[in-house]
N, C-alpha and C positions, 0 to 999 in steps of 0.2 A: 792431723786426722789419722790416726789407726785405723787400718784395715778392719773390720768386724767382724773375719772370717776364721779365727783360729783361737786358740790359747796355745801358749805356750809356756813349759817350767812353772816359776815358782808365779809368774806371769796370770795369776788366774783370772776367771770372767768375774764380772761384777754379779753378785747375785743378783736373782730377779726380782731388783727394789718395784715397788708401785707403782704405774704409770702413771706421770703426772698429763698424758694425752687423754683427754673425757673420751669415753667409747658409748659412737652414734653407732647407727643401722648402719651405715654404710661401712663406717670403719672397721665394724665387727662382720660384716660380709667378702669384706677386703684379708682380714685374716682368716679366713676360714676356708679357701680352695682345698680340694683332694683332690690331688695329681693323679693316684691311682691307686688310691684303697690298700695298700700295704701287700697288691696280690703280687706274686712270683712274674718276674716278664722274661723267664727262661721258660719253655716245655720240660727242658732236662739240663743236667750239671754241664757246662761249658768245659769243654776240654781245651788243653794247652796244644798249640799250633804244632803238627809234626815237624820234623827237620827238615830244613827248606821252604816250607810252606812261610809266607809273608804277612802280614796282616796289611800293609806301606807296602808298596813298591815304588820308587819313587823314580823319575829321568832325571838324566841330569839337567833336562830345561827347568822342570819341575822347582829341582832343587836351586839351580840358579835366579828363580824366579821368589824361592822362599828368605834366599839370601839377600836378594836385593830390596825387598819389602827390610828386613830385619837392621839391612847398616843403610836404610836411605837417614833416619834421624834416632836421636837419642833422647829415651823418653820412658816415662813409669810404667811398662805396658806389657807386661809387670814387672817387678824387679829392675833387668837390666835387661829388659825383653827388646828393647829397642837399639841393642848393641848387637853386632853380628858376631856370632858365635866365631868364627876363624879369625876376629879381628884381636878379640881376647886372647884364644892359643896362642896367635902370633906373638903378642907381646909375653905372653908367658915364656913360652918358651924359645924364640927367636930374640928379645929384648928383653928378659932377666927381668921383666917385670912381675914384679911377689905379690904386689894388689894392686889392683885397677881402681876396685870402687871400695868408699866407703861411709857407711848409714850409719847416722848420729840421731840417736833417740834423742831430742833435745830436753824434753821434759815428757813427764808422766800427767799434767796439768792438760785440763782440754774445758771449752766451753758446751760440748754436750757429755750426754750421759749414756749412749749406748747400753745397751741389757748384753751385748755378745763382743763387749769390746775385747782382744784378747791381752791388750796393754793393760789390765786395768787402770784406763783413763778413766777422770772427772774433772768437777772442778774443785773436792777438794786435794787432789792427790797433791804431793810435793817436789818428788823427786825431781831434779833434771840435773844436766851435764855444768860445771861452772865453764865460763869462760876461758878462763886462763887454761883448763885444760885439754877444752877443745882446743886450742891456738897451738898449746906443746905436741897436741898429736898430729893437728894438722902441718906443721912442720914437720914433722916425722914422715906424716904424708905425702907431701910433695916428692921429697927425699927418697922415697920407694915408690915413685914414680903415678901413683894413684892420679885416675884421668878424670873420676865424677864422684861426687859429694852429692848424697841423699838425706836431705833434713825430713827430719816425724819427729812425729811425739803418739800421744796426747795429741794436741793443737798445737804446732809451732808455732804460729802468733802468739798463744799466750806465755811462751816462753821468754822468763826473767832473770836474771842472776844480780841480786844484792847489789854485788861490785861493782854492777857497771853503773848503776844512778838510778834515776828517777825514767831517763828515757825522753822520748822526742816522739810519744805517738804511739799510736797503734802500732804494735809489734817492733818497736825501735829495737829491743836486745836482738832478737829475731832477724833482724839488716845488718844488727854488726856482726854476727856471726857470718852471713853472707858477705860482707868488706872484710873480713879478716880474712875468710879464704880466699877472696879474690887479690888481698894484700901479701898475702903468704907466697901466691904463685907470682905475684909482677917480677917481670924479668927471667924466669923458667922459660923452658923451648918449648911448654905448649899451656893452653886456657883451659882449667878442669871446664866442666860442664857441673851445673847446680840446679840438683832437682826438690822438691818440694813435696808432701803429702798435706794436705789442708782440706777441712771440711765446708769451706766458702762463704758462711755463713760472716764469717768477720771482718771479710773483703770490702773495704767502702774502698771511694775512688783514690784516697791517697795509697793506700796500700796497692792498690794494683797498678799505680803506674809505677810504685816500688819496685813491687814483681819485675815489670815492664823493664825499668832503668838498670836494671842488676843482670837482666836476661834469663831468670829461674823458670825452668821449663816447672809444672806442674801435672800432679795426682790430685785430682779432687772427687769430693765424694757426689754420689747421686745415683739412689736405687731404683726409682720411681716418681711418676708425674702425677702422681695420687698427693696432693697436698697431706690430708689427714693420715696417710699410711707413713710418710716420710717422718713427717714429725715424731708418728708413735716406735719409728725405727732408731730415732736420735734422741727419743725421750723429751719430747720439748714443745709446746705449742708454739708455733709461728716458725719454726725450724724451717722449713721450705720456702717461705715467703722470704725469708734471710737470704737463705742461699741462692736463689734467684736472683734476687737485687746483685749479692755479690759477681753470679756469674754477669750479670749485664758489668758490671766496674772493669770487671777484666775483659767483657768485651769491646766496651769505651777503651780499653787500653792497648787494644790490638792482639788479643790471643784471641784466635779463631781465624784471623784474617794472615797474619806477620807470621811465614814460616819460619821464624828463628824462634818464635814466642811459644812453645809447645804445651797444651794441654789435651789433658786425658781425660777422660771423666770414669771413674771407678767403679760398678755397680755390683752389687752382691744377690746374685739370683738363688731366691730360694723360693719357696710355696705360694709366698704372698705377693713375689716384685715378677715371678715368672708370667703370667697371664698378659703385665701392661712391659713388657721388654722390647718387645717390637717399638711401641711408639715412642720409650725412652729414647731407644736407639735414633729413630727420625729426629728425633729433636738436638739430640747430640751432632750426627752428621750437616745439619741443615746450619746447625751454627759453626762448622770447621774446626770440632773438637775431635777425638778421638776415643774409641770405644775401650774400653777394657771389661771385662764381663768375670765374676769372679762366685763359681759355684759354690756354695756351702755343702759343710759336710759336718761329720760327728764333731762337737766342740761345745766345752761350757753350757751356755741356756740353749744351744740349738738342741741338745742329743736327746731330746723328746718329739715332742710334738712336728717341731721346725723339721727334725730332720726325715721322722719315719714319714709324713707325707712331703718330702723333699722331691729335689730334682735327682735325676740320677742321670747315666752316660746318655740313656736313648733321649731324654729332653734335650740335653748338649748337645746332642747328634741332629736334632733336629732344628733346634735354636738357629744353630749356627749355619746350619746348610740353608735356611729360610735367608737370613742376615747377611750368606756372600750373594744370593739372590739381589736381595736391594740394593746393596752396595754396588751389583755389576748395574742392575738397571737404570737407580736413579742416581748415583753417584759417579759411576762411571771407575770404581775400583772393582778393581779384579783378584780375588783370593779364595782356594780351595778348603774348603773345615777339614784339617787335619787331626791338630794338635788339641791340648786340653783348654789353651784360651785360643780367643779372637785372633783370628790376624796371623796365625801359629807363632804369636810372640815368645815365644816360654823362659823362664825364669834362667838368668846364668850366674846365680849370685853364690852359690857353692860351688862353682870355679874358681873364682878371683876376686869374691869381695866379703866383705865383714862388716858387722851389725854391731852399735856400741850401744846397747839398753843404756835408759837413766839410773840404773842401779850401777851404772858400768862395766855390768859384763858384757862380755865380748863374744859373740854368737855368729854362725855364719849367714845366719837369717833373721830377720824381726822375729819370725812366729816360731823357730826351730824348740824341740825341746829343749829346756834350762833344768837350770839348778832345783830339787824340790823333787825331778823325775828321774834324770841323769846326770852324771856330771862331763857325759859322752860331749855333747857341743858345746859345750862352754871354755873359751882358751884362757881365759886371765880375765881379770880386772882392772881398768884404768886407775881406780881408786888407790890400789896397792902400791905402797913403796916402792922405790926403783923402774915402775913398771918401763917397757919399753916397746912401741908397734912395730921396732926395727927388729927388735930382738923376735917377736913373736912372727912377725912374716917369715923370718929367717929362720923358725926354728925346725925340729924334726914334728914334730904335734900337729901340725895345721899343714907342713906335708905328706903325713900318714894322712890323714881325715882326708883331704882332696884324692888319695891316690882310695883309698878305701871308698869315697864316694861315687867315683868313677866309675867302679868294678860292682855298682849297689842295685845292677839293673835285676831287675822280674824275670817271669816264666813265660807271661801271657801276651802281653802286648808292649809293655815298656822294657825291650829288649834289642841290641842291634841287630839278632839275629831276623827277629821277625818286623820291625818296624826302620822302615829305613830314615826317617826324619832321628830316630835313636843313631843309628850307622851311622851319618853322615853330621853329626853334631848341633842337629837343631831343636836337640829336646833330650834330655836328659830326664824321662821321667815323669813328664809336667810338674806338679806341685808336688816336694819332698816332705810337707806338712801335710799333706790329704795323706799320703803314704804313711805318714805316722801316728796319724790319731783316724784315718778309716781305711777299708776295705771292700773288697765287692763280695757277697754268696754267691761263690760260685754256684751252687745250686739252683737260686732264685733268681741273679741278676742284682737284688738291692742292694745299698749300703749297710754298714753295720761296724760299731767301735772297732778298731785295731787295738789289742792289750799290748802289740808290741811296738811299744814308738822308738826303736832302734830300725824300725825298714826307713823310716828319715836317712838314712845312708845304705840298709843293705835289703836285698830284695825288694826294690821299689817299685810299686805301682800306684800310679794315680788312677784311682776308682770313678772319678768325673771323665776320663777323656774318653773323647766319641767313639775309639779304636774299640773298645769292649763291644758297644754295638755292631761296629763293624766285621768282629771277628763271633760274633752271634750268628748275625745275618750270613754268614757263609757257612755256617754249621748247621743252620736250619732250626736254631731254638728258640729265636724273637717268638713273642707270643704276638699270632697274627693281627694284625689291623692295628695296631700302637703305635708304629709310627704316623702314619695318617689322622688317628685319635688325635695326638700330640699338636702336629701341625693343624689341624681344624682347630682347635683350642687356641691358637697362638695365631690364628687369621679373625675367628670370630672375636677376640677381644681386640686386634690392634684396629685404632681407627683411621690412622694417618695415613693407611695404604688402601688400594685397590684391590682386594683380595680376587677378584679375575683377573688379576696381572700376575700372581703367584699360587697356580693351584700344584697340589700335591701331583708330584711326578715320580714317585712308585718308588721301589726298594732297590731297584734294579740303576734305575736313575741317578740315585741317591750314592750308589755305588761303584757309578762308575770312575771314578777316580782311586779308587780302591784297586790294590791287586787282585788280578785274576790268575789264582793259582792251577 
């Protein structure tokens, strides 16, 4: 399962083929929300914070408390979001370890068809990884001390290589891949950890007690509880009714229950999944999955319609302050909406990890620009003669890139000077793709194309994260009663809750976790 949230390089979106989903009344009312009429939700142009001035203030409990969420387990949430940021530097640079992680596109092949997939997956694509060469890398792997292996595609079930045979099953090449890494490390001083992206839909019971027996943590997909909207999201009638069935396999198998068995469930809020997010959420938590929540921004088919009545920071702003509500009430977790995703898990995969596409380039990210835009993130090709992961960690190239990516902070709010979750190394940024393919007007507040997809490393701002609102709201240029609009909107549609158990508690409220400069 690809993400659905970006393109990247030569990587493009699938054009906007036909929908083979029939469009009812309902279905055609389910796409058609306005969030907020394309109107400006600044008074006036936002200015950049003075010196000194904070947007984050953070304590050091604060911070202690963000760290311990972040290395309690390891998991898709996003990226390496579920690895603690100091545990990475450590090995960097106290234990000369050159890569932690690393993501194996395994095939471009996938059983849906997405309209904004940014892989261009399908089913008829073909490319993927062969065997033999994932095994030479991953011994290379080991060897440069790499602690976690992220399999994608496309669908990695459907991933096949000629060589290895006929197969033993639903996703057999897909298992050996996972036995060859875990045969590559037997007898190493430590166990990688093996994570998954998978759209669920393919999950019957033998594969998930697969999952189960191997211990691969997973990323799985799920935008909404709208049967007809999910389907027409993955292009496919009966797609939701699939993916159900599959998440009960895996819950027959023990993920939700078995803290070792890690699942995430992946959701992409934009115009249409924003309204029923809340009861997604319910239904994720009530099963012992875990949330991950992933804004859309300008990309491939979104950069019309999807995106101009899109979500922007003050939706996230609000989402998420509702969502640590439930969470403290009915679940009994405790987490402040900082950062640009859930949980302030944020991405650390351009510190120490690398992305191998089925083309075989070699990328610091799934979604990062490629080849076709820049030849800026792309380090090599596996494909090529001689190539080497020893030589490539070790080289000077991908030690500029990381020291250049480091120094790639913003003006506004994704900066250590004003944001101390930046300071203190629990967010670099949020998402280095939203920084590269969008932006905020400053003028207006809204989204709008970046022509420059080089802030992916320099001048970085992520345009989704809630800080923009919060450094509005101190300036005095939110346009009044929008956040309350928002959350009324995100009470009246969720049904799964008590909405007199969550009434809107003012701006002031909202802010108090925020510096008071």
């Amino acid at each position: 399962m690809a993400q659905e949230t970006h393109c990247s390089g030569e990587l493009q979106v699938l054009p906007c083929q036909k929908s083979k989903v029939p469009m009812t009344p309902g279905l055609s009312e389910l796409l058609s929300p306005r969030l907020h009429n394309k109107q400006s939700i600044f008074s006036r142009s936002i200015s950049p914070p003075k010196p000194g001035e904070k947007v984050y203030r953070l304590s050091q409990e604060q911070i202690a408390k963000i760290r311990s969420m972040r290395g309690a387990v390891v998991d898709l949430h996003p990226g390496m979001g579920g690895v603690a940021p100091e545990k990475l530097i450590h090995l960097i640079k106290n234990e000369g370890v050159l890569l932690t992680s690393l993501d194996y596109m395994l095939t471009r092949g996938c059983n849906f068809e997405c309209v904004w997939c940014f892989a261009n997956s399908g089913p008829k694509e073909k490319d993927f990884l062969p065997f033999a060469l994932l095994k030479k890398t991953t011994e290379e792997a080991a060897e440069l001390g790499v602690r976690l292996f992220i399999l994608t595609g496309g669908e990695p079930l459907v991933y096949r290589d000629p060589a290895l045979g006929p197969g033993d099953g639903r996703g057999s090449h897909f298992f050996k891949v996972v036995e060859m890494i875990r045969g590559v490390y037997k007898g190493k001083p430590f166990e990688p950890k093996i994570l998954t992206f998978d759209d669920v839909a393919l999950i019957n019971r033998q594969v998930a007690d697969r999952f189960a027996a191997n211990g691969v943590g997973l990323c799985t997909k799920g935008d909404t509880m709208h049967a007809e909207l999910q389907d027409f999201k993955v292009n496919q009638v009966g797609a939701f009714k699939r993916m159900q069935e599959g998440y009960q396999n895996l819950i027959g198998a023990g993920y939700g229950k078995d803290p070792k068995l890690r699942l995430v469930v992946n959701s992409v809020l934009d115009h249409t999944t924003f309204d029923g997010m809340v009861d997604l959420h319910m239904w994720v938590m009530k099963n012992g999955f875990d949330h991950s929540i992933v804004p859309i921004h300008f990309c491939g088919a979104a950069e019309n319609e999807d995106q101009e009545e899109g979500v922007f920071s003050p939706h996230v702003f609000v989402l998420y302050h509702l969502l640590s509500r439930i969470d403290s009430k009915i679940f009994g977790m405790e987490w402040e909406p900082w950062a640009a995703f859930s949980y302030n898990k944020t991405c650390n995969r351009n510190r120490s990890g690398l992305h191998i596409r089925a083309n075989g380039d070699i990328t610091s990210c799934s979604e990062s620009p490629g080849k076709g835009e820049t030849e800026r993130y792309t380090f090599g090709n596996i494909f090529q003669d001689g190539f080497s992961l020893k030589a490539l960690a070790h080289g000077e190239r991908l030690k500029n890139y990381r020291e250049e990516f480091a120094k790639g902070f913003g003006t506004y709010v994704c900066n250590p000077e004003v944001c101390d979750l930046y300071a203190n190394d629990l967010c670099l940024g949020g998402c280095a793709v939203r920084s590269a393919y969008s932006k905020i007007n400053y003028s207006t507040g809204l989204i709008e194309k970046n022509p420059n997809i080089h802030n992916y490393s320099e001048h970085r701002e992520d345009p989704l994260c809630p800080s923009w609102t919060v450094l509005a709201l101190k300036q005095g240029i939110l346009r009044p009663g929008l956040l309350e609009s928002i959350h009324a909107r995100l009470l009246e549609n969720a049904k799964g809750i008590d909405p007199a158990d969550f009434p809107f508690l003012g701006e002031e409220a909202m802010m108090a976790h925020a510096v008071k400069n």
